[in-house]
C-alpha positions in Angstrom: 1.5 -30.9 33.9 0.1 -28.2 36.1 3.6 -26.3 35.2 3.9 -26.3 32.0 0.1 -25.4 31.6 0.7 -22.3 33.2 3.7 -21.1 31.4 2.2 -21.9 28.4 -0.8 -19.4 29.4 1.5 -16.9 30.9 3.2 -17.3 27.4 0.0 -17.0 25.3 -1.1 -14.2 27.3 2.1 -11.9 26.5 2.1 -12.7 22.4 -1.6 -12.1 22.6 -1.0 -8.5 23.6 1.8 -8.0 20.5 -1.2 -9.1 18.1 -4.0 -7.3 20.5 -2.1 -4.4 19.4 -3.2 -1.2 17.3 -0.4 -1.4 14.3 2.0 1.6 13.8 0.8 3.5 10.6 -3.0 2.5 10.4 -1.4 -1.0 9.4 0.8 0.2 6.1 4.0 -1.2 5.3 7.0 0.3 7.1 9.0 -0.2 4.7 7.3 2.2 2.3 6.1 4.3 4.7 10.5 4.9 4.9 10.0 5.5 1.0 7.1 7.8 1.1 4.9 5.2 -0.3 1.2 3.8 0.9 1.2 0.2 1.2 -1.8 -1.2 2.7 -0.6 -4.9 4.4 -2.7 -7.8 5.5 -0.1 -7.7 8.8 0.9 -10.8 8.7 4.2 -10.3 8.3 5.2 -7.9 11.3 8.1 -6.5 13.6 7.5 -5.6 17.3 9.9 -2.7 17.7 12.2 -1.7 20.1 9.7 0.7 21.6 7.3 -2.2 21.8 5.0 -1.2 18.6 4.2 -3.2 16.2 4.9 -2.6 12.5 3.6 -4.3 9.3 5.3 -4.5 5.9 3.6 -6.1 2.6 6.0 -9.1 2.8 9.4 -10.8 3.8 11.1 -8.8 1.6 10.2 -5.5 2.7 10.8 -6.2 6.6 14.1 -7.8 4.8 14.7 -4.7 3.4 13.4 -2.7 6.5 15.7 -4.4 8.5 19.1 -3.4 7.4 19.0 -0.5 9.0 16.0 -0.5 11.4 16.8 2.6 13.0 16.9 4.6 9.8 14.3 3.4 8.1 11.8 4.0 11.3 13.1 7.2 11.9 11.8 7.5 8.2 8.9 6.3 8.1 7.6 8.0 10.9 8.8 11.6 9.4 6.8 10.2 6.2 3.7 9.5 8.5 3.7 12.3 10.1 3.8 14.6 7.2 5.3 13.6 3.6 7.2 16.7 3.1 8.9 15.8 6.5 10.5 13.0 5.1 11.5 15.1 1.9 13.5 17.3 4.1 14.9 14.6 6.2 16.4 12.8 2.8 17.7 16.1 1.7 19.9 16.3 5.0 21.4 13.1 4.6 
């Protein structure tokens, strides 16, 4: 009993830092952040990524979406984020 009390709060305690955390683009969905769009998302549907951030999209179909080419799409949205005309000249390059 003692055992399987513990893991369970050694468990809780790591998820509880993936939701403690401060969502990747104020909280808007990925997935149109990768389109040059401003979703705002309730968060509840989410992705940790691989560099341990965690990223919102408006619903399962847009992680869906997201997520058939992760990479891409990230690299995307980020370039959106970070300035809209970035991801205008990363689109004409591909």
């Amino acid at each position: 009993m003692k055992l399987s009390s513990l893991l369970f709060a050694a468990l809780l305690a790591g998820f509880s830092n993936v939701y403690a955390a401060e969502p990747e683009f104020n909280g808007q969905c990925a997935m149109g952040m990768s389109e040059g769009r401003q979703i705002a998302t309730s968060c509840s549907v989410f992705w940790v990524g691989p560099d341990d951030k965690l990223y919102c999209f408006v619903n399962e179909e847009a992680k869906q979406k997201f997520m058939k080419a992760p990479k891409e799409n990230l690299q995307r949205a980020q370039a959106s984020w970070q300035d809209p005309e970035n991801l205008k000249r990363l689109l004409r390059r591909e």
